[in-house]
C-alpha positions, -999 to +999 in steps of 0.1 A: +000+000+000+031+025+005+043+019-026+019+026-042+011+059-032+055+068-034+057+061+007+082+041+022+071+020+052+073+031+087+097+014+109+101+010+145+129+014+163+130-025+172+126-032+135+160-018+124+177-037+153+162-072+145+170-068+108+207-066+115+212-086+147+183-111+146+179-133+178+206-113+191+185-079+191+178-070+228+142-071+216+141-105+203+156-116+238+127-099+260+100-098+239+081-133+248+064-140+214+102-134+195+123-152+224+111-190+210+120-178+173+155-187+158+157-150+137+183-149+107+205-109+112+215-094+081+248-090+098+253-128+099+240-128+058+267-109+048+297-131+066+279-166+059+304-194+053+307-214+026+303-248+030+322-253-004+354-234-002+374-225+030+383-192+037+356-178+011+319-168+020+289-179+003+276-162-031+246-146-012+270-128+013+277-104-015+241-098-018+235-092+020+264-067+015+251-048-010+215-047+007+232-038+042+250-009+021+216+005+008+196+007+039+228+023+055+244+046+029+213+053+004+180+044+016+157+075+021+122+077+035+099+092+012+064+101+016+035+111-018+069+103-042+090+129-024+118+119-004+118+134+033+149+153+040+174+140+074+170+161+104+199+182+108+219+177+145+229+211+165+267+202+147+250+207+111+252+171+103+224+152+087+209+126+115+220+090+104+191+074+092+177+041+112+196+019+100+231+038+098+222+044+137+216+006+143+248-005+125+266+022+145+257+003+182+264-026+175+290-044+195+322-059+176+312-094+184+282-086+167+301-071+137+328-101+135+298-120+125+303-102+091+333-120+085+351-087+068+380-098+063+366-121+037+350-093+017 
């Protein structure tokens, strides 16, 4: 339905942290209905193993890159087919969006799951 009017959807603040940390996300650990749930991160898409080839990742890991690079570096909310301008901090900077600001906080064991070295 937002898409068709030129909206993007409306997320949450606990959205953007289960998208990249999964069963991890403080969220998926209290809330009672996500605690029995085994939740995939985006984090651990993009440093997947491959079960074929040692030290290499598998094909979809390039993928999960390039989606976790959008929603951090590109992606802009937009509402009626305009696109809704950052808020601008008291330095001048433009606000990270969502989920910039959830990549930011995680922890580095949360990062090593990326496996970067392998990129």
């Amino acid at each position: 339905k937002n898409f068709k009017n030129g909206s993007t959807p409306e997320f949450y603040d606990d959205d953007y942290s289960l998208l990249m940390l999964g069963s991890d996300s403080p969220h998926a650990q209290y809330d009672e209905d996500l605690a029995e749930l085994k939740l995939y991160s985006l984090l651990k898409a993009c440093g997947e193993p491959s079960k074929d080839h040692i030290q290499s990742l598998k094909r979809s890991a390039k993928s999960a890159m390039a989606l976790l690079k959008y929603l951090v570096l590109d992606y802009a909310e937009m509402k009626d087919g305009a696109i809704i301008q950052p808020s601008v901090d008291s330095s001048g900077q433009a606000e990270l969006n969502g989920f910039a600001h959830a990549l930011c906080t995680c922890t580095v064991s949360h990062l090593k799951t990326m496996n970067l070295e392998l990129h």
